[in-house]
C-alpha positions as CSV (number, residue, x, y, z in Angstrom):
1,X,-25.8,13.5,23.5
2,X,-24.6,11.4,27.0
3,X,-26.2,7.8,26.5
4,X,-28.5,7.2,29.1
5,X,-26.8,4.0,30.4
6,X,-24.0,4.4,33.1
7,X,-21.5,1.8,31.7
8,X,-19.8,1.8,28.2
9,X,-17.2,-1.0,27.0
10,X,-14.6,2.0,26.4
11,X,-13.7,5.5,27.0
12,X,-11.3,7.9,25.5
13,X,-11.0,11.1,27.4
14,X,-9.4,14.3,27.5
15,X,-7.6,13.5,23.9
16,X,-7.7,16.5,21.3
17,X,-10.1,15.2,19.0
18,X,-9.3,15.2,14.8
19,X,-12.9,13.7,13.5
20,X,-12.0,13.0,10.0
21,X,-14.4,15.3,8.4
22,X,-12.3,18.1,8.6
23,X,-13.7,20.0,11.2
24,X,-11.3,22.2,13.3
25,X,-10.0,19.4,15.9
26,X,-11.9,20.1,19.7
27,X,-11.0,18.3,22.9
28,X,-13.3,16.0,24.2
29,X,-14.4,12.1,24.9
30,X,-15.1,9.2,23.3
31,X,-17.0,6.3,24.0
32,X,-17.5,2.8,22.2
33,X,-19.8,-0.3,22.9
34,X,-20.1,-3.1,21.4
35,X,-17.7,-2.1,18.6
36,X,-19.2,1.2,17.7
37,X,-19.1,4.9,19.0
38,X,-22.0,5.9,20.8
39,X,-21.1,9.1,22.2
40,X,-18.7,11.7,21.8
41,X,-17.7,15.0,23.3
42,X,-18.2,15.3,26.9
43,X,-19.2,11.8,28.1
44,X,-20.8,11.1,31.6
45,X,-20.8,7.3,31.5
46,X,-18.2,5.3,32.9
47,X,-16.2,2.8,30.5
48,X,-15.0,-0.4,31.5
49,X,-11.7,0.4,30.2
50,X,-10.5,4.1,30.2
51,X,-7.8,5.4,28.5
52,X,-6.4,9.3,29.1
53,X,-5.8,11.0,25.6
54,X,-4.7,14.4,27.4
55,X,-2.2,16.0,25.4
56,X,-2.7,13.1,22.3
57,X,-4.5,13.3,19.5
58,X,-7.7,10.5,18.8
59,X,-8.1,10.1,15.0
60,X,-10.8,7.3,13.5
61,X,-8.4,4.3,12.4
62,X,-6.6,4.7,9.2
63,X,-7.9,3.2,5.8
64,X,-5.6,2.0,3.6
65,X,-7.1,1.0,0.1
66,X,-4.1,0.2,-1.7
67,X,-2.5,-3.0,-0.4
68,X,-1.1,-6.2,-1.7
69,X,-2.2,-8.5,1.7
70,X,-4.2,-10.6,-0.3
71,X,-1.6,-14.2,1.2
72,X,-0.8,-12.3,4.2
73,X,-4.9,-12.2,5.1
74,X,-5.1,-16.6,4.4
75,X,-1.6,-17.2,7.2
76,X,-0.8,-14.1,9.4
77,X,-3.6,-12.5,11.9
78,X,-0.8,-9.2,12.3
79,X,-1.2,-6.9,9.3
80,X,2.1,-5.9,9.7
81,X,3.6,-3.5,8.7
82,X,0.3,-1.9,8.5
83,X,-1.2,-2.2,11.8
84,X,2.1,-0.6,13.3
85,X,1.1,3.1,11.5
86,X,-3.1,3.1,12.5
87,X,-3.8,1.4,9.7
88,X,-7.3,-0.8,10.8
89,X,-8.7,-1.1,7.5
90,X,-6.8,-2.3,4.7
91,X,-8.4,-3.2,1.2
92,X,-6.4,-5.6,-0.7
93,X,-6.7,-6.9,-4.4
94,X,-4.9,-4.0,-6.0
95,X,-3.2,-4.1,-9.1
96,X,-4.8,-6.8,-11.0
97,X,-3.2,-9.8,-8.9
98,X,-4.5,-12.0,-6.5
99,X,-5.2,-15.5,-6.0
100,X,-8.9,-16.2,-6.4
101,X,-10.6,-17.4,-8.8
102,X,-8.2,-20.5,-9.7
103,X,-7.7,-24.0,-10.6
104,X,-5.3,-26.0,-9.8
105,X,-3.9,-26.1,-12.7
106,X,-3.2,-22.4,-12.9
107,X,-1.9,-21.7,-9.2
108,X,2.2,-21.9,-10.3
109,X,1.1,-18.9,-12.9
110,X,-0.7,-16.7,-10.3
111,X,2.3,-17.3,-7.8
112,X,5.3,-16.2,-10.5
113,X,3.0,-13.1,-11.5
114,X,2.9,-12.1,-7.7
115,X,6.7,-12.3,-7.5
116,X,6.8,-10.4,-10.4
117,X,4.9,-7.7,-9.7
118,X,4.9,-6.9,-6.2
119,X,7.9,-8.5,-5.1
120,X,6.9,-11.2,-2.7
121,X,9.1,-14.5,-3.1
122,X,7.1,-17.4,-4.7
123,X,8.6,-19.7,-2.3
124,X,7.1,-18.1,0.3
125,X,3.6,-17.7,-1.0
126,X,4.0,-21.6,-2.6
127,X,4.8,-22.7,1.9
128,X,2.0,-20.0,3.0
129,X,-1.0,-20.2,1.1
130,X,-3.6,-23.5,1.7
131,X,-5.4,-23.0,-2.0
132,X,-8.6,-24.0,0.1
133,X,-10.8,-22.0,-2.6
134,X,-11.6,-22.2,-6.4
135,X,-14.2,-19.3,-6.8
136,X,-13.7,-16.0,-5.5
137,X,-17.0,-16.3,-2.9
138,X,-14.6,-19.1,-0.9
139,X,-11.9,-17.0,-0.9
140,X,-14.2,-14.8,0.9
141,X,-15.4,-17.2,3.0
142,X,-11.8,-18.5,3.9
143,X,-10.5,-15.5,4.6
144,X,-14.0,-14.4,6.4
145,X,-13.4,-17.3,8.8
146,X,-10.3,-15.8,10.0
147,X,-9.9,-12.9,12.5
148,X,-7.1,-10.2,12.4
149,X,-5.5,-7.0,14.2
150,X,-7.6,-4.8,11.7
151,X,-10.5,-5.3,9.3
152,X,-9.7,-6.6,5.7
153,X,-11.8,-5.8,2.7
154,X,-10.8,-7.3,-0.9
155,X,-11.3,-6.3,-4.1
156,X,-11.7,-8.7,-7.2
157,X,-8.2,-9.1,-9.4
158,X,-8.2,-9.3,-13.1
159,X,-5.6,-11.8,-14.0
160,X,-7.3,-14.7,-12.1
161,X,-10.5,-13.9,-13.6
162,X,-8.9,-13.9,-16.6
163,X,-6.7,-16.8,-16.6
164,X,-9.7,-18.7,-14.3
165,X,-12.1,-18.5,-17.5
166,X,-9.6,-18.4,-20.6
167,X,-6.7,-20.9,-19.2
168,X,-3.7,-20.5,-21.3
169,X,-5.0,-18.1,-23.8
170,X,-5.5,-15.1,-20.6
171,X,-1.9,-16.3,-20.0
172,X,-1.1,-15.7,-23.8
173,X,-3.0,-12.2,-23.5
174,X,-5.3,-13.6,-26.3
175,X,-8.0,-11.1,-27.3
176,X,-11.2,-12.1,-25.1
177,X,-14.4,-13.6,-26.9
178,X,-17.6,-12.2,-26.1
179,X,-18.2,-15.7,-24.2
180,X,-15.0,-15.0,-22.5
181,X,-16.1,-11.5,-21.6
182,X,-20.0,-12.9,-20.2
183,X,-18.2,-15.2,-18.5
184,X,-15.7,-12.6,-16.3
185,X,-18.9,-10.2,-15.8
186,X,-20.7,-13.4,-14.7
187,X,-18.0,-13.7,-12.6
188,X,-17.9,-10.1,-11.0
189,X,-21.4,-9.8,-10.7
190,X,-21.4,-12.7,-8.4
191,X,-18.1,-10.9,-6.5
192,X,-19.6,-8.4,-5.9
193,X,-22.4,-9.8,-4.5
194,X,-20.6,-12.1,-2.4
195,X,-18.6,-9.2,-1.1
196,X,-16.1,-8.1,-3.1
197,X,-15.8,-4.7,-3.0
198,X,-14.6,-3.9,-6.0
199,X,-12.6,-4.9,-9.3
200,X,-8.6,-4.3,-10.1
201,X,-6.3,-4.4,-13.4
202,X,-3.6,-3.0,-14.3
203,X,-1.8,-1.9,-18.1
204,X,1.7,-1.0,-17.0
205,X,4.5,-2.6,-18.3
206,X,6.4,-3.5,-15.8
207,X,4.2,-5.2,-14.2
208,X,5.1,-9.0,-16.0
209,X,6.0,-12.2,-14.1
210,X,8.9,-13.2,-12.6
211,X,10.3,-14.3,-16.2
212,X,9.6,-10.8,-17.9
213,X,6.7,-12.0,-19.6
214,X,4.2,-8.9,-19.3
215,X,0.8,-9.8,-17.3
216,X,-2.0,-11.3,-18.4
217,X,-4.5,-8.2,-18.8
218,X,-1.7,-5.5,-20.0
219,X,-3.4,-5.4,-23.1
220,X,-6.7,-6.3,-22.2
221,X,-9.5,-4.4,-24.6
222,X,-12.0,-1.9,-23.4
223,X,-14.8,-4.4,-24.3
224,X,-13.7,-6.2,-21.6
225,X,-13.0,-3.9,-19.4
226,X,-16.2,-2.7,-19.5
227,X,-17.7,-5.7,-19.5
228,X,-16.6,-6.5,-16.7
229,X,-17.6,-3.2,-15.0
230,X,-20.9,-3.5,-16.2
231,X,-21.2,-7.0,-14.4
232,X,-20.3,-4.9,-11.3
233,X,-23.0,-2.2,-12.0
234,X,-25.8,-5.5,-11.9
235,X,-24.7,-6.3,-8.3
236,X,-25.4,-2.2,-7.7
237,X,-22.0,-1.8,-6.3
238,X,-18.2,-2.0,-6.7
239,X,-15.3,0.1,-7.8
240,X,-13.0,0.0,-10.3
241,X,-9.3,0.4,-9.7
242,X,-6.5,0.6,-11.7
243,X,-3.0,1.7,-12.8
244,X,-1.6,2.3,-16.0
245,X,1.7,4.2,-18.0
246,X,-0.6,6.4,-20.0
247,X,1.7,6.0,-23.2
248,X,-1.4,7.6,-24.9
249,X,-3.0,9.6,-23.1
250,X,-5.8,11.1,-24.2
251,X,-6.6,7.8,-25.9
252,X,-6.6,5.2,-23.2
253,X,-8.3,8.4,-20.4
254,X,-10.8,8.2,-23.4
255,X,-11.2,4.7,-23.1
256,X,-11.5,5.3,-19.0
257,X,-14.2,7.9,-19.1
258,X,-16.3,5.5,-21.7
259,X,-15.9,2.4,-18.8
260,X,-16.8,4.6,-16.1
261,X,-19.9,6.2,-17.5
262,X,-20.9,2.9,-19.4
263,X,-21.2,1.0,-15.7
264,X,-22.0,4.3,-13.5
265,X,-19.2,2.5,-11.6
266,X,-16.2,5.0,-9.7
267,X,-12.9,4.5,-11.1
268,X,-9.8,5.5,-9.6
269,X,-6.2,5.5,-11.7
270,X,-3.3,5.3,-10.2
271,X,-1.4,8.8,-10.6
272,X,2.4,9.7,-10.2
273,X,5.1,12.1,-11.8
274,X,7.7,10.0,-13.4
275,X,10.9,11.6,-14.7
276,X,10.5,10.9,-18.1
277,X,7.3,12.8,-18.1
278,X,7.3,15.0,-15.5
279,X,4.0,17.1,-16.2
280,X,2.0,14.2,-17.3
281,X,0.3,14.0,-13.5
282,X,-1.0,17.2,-14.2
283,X,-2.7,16.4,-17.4
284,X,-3.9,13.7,-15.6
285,X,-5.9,15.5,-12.8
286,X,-7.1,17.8,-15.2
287,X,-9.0,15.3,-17.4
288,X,-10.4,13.7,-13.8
289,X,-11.6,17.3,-12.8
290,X,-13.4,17.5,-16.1
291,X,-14.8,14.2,-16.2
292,X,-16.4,14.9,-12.6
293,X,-17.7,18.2,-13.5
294,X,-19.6,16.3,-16.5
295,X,-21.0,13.8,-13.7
296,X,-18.4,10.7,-14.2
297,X,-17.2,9.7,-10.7
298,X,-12.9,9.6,-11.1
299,X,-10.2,9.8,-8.7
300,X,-6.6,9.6,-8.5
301,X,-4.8,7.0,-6.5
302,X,-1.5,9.6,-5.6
303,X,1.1,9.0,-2.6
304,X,2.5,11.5,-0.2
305,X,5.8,11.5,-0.5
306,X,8.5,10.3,-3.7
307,X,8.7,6.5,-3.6
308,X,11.0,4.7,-4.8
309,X,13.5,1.5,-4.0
310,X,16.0,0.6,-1.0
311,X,18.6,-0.7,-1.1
312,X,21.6,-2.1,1.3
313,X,23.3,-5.4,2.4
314,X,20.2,-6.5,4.6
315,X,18.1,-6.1,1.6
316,X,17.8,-7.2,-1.9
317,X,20.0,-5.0,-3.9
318,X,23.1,-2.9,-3.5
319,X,25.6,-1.1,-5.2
320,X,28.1,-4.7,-5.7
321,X,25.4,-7.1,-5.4
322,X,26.5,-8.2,-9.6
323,X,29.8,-8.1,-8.9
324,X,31.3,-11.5,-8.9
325,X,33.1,-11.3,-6.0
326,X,30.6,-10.3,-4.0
327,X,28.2,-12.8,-5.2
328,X,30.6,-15.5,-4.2
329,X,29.3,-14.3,-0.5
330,X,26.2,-12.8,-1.2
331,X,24.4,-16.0,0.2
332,X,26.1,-15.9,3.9
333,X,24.3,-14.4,6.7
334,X,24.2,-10.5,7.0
335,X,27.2,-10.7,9.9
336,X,29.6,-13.3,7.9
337,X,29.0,-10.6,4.6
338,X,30.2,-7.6,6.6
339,X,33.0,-9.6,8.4
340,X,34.3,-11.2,5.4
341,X,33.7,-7.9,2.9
342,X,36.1,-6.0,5.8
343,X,38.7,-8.4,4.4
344,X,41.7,-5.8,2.2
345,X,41.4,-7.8,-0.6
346,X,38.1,-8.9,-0.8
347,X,37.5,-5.0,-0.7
348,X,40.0,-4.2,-3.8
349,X,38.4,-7.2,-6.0
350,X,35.0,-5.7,-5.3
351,X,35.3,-2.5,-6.1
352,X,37.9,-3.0,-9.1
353,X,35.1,-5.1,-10.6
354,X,32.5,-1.6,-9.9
355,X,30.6,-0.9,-11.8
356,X,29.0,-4.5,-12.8
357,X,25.6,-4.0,-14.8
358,X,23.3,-6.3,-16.2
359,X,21.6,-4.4,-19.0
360,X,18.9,-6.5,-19.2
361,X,17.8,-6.4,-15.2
362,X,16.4,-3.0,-14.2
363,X,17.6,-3.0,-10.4
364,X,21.8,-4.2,-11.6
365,X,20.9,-0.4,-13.6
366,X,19.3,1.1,-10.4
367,X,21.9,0.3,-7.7
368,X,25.3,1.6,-9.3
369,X,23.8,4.7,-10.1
370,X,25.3,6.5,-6.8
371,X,24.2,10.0,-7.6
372,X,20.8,9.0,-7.4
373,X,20.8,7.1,-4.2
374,X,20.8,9.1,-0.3
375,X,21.5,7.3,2.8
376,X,18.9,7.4,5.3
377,X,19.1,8.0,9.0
378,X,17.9,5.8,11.3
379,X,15.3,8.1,12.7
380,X,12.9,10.4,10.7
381,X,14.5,9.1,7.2
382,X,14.2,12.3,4.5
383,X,12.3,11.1,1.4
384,X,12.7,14.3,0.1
385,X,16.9,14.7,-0.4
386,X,19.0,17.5,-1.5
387,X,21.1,16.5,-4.5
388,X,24.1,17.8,-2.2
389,X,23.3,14.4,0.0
390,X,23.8,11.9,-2.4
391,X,26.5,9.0,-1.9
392,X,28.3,10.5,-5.1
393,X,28.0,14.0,-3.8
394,X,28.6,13.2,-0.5
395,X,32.1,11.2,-1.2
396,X,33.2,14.6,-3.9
397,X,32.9,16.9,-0.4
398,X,35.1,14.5,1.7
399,X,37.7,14.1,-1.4
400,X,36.1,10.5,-1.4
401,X,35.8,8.2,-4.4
402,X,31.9,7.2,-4.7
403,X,32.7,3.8,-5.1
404,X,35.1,3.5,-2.1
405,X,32.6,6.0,-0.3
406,X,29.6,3.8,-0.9
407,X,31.4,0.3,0.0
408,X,32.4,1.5,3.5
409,X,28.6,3.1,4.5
410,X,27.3,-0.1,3.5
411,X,29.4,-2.0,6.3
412,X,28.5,0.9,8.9
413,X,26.1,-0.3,11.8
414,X,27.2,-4.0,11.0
415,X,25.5,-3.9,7.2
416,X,22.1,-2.5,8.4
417,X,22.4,1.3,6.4
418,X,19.7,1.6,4.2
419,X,20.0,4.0,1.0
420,X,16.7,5.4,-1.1
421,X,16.2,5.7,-4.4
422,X,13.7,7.8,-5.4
423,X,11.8,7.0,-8.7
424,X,8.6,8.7,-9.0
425,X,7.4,12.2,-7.7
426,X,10.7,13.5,-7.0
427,X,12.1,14.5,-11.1
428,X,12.7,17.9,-10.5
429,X,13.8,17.7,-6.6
430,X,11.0,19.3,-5.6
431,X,8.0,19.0,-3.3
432,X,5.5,20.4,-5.5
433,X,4.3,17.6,-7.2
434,X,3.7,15.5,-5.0
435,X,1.6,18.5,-3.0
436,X,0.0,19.5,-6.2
437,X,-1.6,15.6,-6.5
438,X,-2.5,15.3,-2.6
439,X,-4.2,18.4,-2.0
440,X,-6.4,18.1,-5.8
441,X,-10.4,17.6,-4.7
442,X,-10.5,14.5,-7.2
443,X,-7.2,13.4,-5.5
444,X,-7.5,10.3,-2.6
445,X,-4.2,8.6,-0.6
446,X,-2.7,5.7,-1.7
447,X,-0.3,3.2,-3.2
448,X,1.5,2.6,0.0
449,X,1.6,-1.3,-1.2
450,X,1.5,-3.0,2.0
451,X,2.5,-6.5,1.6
452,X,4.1,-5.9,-1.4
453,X,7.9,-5.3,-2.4
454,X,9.4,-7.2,0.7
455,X,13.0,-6.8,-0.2
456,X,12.5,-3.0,-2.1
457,X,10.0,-1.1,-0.7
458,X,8.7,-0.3,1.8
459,X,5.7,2.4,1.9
460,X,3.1,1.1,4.3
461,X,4.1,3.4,6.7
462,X,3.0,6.9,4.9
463,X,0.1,7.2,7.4
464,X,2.7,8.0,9.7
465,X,5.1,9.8,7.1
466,X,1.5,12.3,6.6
467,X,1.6,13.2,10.0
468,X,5.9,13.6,11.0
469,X,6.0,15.1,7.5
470,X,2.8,17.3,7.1
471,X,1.4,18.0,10.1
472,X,4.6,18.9,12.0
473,X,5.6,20.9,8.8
474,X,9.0,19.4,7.9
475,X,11.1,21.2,5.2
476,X,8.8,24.3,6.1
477,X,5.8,23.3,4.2
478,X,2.4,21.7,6.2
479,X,-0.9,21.1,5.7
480,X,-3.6,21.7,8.4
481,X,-4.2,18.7,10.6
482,X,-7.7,18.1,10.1
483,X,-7.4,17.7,6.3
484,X,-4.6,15.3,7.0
485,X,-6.7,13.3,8.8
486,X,-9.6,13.6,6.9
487,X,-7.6,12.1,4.0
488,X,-6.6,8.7,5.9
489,X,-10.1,8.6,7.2
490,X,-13.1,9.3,5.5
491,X,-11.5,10.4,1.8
492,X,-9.7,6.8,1.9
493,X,-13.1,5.1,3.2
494,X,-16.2,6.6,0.8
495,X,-13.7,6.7,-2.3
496,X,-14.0,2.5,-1.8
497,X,-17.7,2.8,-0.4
498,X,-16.9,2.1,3.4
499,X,-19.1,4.5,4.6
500,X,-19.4,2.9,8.5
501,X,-16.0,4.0,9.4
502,X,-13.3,6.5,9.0
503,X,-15.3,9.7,11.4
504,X,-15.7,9.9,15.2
505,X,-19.0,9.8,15.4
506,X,-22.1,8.3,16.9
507,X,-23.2,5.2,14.9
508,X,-19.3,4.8,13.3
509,X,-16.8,2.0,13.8
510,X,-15.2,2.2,16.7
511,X,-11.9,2.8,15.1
512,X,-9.5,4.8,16.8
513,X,-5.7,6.1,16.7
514,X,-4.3,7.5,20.4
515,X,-1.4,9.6,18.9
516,X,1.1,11.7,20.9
517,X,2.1,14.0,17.8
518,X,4.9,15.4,19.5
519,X,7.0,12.5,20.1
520,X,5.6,10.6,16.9
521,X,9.0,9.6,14.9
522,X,9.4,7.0,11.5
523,X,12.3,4.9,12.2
524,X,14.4,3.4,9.1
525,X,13.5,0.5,7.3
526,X,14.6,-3.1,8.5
527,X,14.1,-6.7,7.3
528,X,12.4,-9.0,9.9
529,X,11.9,-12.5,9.1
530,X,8.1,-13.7,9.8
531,X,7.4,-14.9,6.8
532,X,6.6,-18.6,6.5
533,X,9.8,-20.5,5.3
534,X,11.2,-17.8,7.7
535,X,11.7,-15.4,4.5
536,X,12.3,-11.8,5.1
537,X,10.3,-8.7,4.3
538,X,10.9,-4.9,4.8
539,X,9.5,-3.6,7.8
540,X,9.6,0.1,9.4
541,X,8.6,1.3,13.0
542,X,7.0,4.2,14.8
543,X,7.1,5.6,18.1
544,X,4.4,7.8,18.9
545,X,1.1,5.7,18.6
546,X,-0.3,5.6,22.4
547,X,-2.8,3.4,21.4
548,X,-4.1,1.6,18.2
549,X,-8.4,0.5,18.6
550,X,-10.0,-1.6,16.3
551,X,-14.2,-2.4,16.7
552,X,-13.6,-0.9,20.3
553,X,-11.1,-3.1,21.2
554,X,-7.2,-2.1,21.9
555,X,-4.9,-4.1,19.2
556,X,-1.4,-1.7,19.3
557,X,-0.4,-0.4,23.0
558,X,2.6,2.0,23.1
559,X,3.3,0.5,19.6
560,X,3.4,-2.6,21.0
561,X,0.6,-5.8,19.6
562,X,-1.9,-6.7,22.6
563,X,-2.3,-9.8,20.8
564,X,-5.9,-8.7,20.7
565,X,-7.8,-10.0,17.5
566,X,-11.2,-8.2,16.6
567,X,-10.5,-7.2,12.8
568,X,-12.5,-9.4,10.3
569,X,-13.4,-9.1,6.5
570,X,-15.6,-6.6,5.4
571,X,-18.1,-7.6,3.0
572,X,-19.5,-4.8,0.8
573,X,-23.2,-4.2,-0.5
574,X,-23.8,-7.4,-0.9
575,X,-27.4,-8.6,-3.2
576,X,-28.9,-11.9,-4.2
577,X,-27.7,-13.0,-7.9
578,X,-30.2,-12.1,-10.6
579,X,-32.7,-14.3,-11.5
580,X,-31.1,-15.5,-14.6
581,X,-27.9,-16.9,-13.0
C-alpha cells in the first residue's frame, strides 16, 4: 500500500523486482526510510534520493553465513571481498576458530590455529587485532562499537571456549570434565544471550595449526558437544554449525541427530563431494531429509560451484615454488621474479630441478600435479573445466612439454595468470553434484570463506558466480532466477535466525542489490595488499552491480565503495541470564 507521507529517504524504481521468497520476479518500486522498506510495488512518494532500476534487477542484500571476518570486523570497516558481490550480511565465527573468549596467555595459540586453518598470516593478525576483550560479550561490544559497509553477525567458536576454560589441556585435546563441560555451556548460554548467534566446531583433520598439530576440538566428545548446545537452548536461541570428514558416518550423523534433538537447537554440517568418496554427499542429504521428516531441524552447508586452490607467481603456491632455484628468488617482488625467471638459465635450472615435492607438505603435492590444474581467464573464469583444458593437456595438443608449458604461462601478463585446482565437488568432472546438493530442500548456500585463505582461495565471490553461472545458464544448465535469489536471501537468513532481512518487503531491512544481469561479469582472482603490515590477500572483482544498499543507505556505486558506513553488528535473540548465574 503507498505510505501516506509524500517524502521517503530512498526510492528504487522501475527495477525488475526478485523478492527473495521465490515469487515470479514483477517490475515495480521500492522505498526505504529510516533503514527499512516501507513500501513496495508502485510507490507514489517521492524519495530523497532516487535511483532508476529500469532494465536491472533489485534483490534484498546477500547473506553470507559462512565467513572467517572475525579480525577483519576489530581493523577494517570494508568487508572486502564481500561487500564487492551484494554481500550486506555476513556471519562470521565459522569453523570452530575465533578469537574470543581469551587470556593473554593463550592469544599466540588462537593466532597459529587461524593461520592454520584458514590461511590468514599470523603476522598479520598479531599487527591487526587490539586483544581489547577477554569474554566473548566484549568482543561483542568491541566489535558492536564499530560501523562497517554491511551488517556483521558472529557466532561463538569452539576452540577459544575450549582453550579459555581448559588452558593447555583444550590445547592438548584432553577429554573435557563435566566441570569443564558446565563451564563452556556456562559460557554459551551467556553468548548467546549477549548476542551471539550461534555456536561453531569443527572435526576435520586438516584443520590443525600452523605446526600440523590437529585443533583443539577435533576430537571433542559428544558430551560436550551437547553440552554445550544445551547451554544454547537455556538462552532460547542459537545454532549450531559445523564441519566434519565423516570417516564414520553413520556413527558420528548418529552422534549429530542425538545433539540436535537433545538441545531443540538447528544444526547445519558442512557438505561437499570429495574424490575419495564421491557419493558420500549423497548419503549425507539423505540422513538430513530423514532426520527433518522425524522433526530434527538439519541442513547442509553446500557451495555452488567445485572449490578448490589457486595458484600462480602473485600468489602462494606454484608449480616451482620448492624448487631451489626458484626459491633463491621467490622473496623478490612479483616484477623482479618474472624479469629474472626470463633469464635462459635460470629457466633450465628450474625446470631440470621439476618436479620438487615435499611429501610431508600437502600444497608442494598439489602444485606439480599439472593435469589437475586449468588456467583461468581473466574474465568469467570456468570453475567447471574440461579435462581437455588442463596445463598438461593443453601442452600434449601444442607438442609442448607440461613443464616447459606451465613455466612460460606463469610469466604471461607479467606473472599475474592464475591456475585452479579443483578439490572438492568436481571428482567425476561433472556438474551434477554440485546441482544435486544446491537444489536439496534441506540444502542452504555456503562455505564461500570470506576472510579466509588469503593466498589460496578465494570463494567470497559465489554470490556473483550464482548469478553469471545459474541464472544466465552457462554450460547449458540454469536454475530459475527467483530460486537463486531466494537462496542468497531468505534461505541464507532464517537457516541462521535473521528473520528481519533477506525479502523485499514492508517492515524488512532495507537491503538491496541494483544488478544489471546482462552485463554482470566475475573477473579473475588478484592479490591486493590492504592488510595491516601491508600483507596481501586474494581478491576478485565484478562488473555488473549498479548499486549495493545497506539499512537504506548506498555503500557500492557502479562497484565502486561510497565510503558510506551504515552496517553494524547484529545481535541475535538476546535474554537476561538465568537466575542462577
Amino acid at each position: 500500500m503507498p505510505q501516506e507521507s509524500a517524502e521517503v529517504d530512498l526510492v528504487v524504481r522501475n527495477g525488475l523486482i526478485v523478492d527473495g521468497t521465490g515469487v515470479q520476479p514483477c517490475e515495480g518500486d521500492v522505498a526505504i526510510r529510516d533503514g527499512k522498506i516501507v513500501d513496495t510495488g508502485t510507490v507514489e512518494a517521492s524519495g530523497k534520493k532516487e535511483i532508476d532500476a529500469k532494465g536491472c534487477i533489485v534483490t534484498p542484500g546477500f547473506v553470507d553465513i559462512h565467513t572467517h571476518y572475525d579480525g577483519h570486523a576489530t581493523w577494517e570497516n570494508h568487508i572486502r571481498p564481500s561487500s564487492n558481490h551484494g554481500v550486506t550480511t555476513v556471519v562470521t565465527g565459522n569453523c570452530g576458530v575465533g578469537f574470543a573468549p581469551c587470556r593473554p596467555a593463550d592469544r599466540q595459540a588462537l593466532l597459529a590455529l587461524m593461520e592454520g586453518i584458514e590461511d590468514i598470516p599470523e603476522p598479520v593478525l598479531a599487527a591487526g587485532l587490539p586483544w581489547n576483550w577477554r569474554s566473548f560479550p566484549e568482543f561483542l561490544d568491541v566489535v558492536g562499537a564499530r560501523h562497517f559497509d554491511m551488517d556483521i553477525a558472529m557466532q561463538l567458536p569452539h576452540a577459544p571456549l575450549r582453550v579459555f576454560v581448559m588452558g593447555q589441556r583444550g590445547i592438548d585435546r584432553e577429554a573435557a570434565t563435566p566441570d569443564d563441560i558446565a563451564a563452556m555451556a556456562k559460557l554459551a548460554r551467556e553468548a548467546v544471550a549477549a548476542g551471539a548467534i550461534g555456536f561453531s566446531t569443527t572435526r576435520a583433520i586438516n584443520h590443525k595449526f600452523n605446526d600440523g598439530r590437529p585443533s583443539p576440538v577435533y576430537t571433542a566428545a559428544e558430551e560436550e558437544l551437547t553440552g554445550i548446545a544445551i547451554g544454547m537452548s537455556e538462552a532460547c536461541a542459537g545454532v549450531f554449525q559445523l564441519i566434519t570428514d565423516f570417516e564414520d558416518h553413520e556413527r558420528e550423523f548418529d552422534m549429530l541427530e542425538r545433539i540436535a534433538k537433545t538441545s531443540g537447537r538447528p544444526l547445519s554440517v558442512s557438505v561437499f563431494q570429495r574424490a575419495s568418496t564421491p557419493q558420500l554427499y549423497a548419503d549425507t542429504l539423505g540422513r538430513i531429509a530423514r532426520g527433518n521428516a522425524r522433526g530434527i531441524e538439519l541442513r547442509g552447508q553446500v557451495c555452488c560451484r567445485p572449490t578448490g586452490g589457486l595458484f600462480g607467481l602473485a600468489l602462494r603456491g606454484h608449480a616451482f615454488s620448492f624448487c631451489p632455484s626458484y626459491q633463491r628468488i621467490a622473496e623478490l617482488p612479483l616484477a623482479e621474479q618474472v624479469q629474472a625467471m626470463r633469464d635462459p638459465q635460470l629457466r633450465s635450472a628450474i625446470l631440470a630441478e621439476f618436479p620438487t615435492v615435499d611429501e610431508s607438505d600437502m600444497l608442494s603435492r598439489a602444485v606439480v600435479t599439472l593435469d589437475l590444474q586449468y588456467e583461468l581467464d581473466e574474465n568469467e573464469p570456468d570453475y567447471e573445466p574440461a579435462r581437455s583444458d588442463s596445463v598438461a593437456a593443453t601442452a600434449e595438443r601444442l607438442g609442448l612439454k607440461a613443464a616447459e608449458y606451465m613455466y612460460d604461462r606463469l610469466l604471461a601478463d607479467e606473472g599475474n595468470t592464475v591456475f585452479f585446482f579443483p578439490s572438492s565437488g568436481w571428482a567425476e568432472h561433472s556438474i551434477d553434484a554440485i546441482e544435486a546438493m544446491m537444489i536439496h530442500p534441506n540444502a542452504v548456500h555456503g562455505l564461500g570463506d570470506g576472510g579466509a585463505h588469503c593466498g589460496q582461495i578465494c570463494d567470497a565471490s559465489q554470490q556473483t558466480y550464482m548469478l553469471t553461472r545459474w541464472a544466465k545458464g552457462r554450460h547449458g544448465r540454469s536454475l530459475p532466477l527467483e530460486r537463486i535469489v531466494r537462496m542468497m536471501t531468505h534461505s541464507t537468513a532464517t537457516a541462521v535466525g535473521l528473520k528481519d532481512r533477506g525479502v523485499i518487503a514492508a517492515g524488512h531491512k532495507g537491503d538491496l542489490n541494483i544488478i544489471d544481469l546482462d552485463r554482470l561479469t566475475l573477473h579473475r582472482p588478484e592479490m591486493v595488499y590492504d592488510l595491516p603490515s601491508g600483507a596481501g590477500r586474494l581478491h576478485q572483482r565484478a562488473t555488473g552491480y549498479v548499486a549495493t544498499i545497506v539499512n537504506g543507505v548506498v555503500t557500492q556505486s557502479a562497484g565502486e565503495a561510497t565510503g558510506a558506513l551504515p552496517g553494524r553488528l547484529v545481535r541475535g535473540q538476546r535474554q537476561a541470564p538465568a537466575a542462577d548465574q
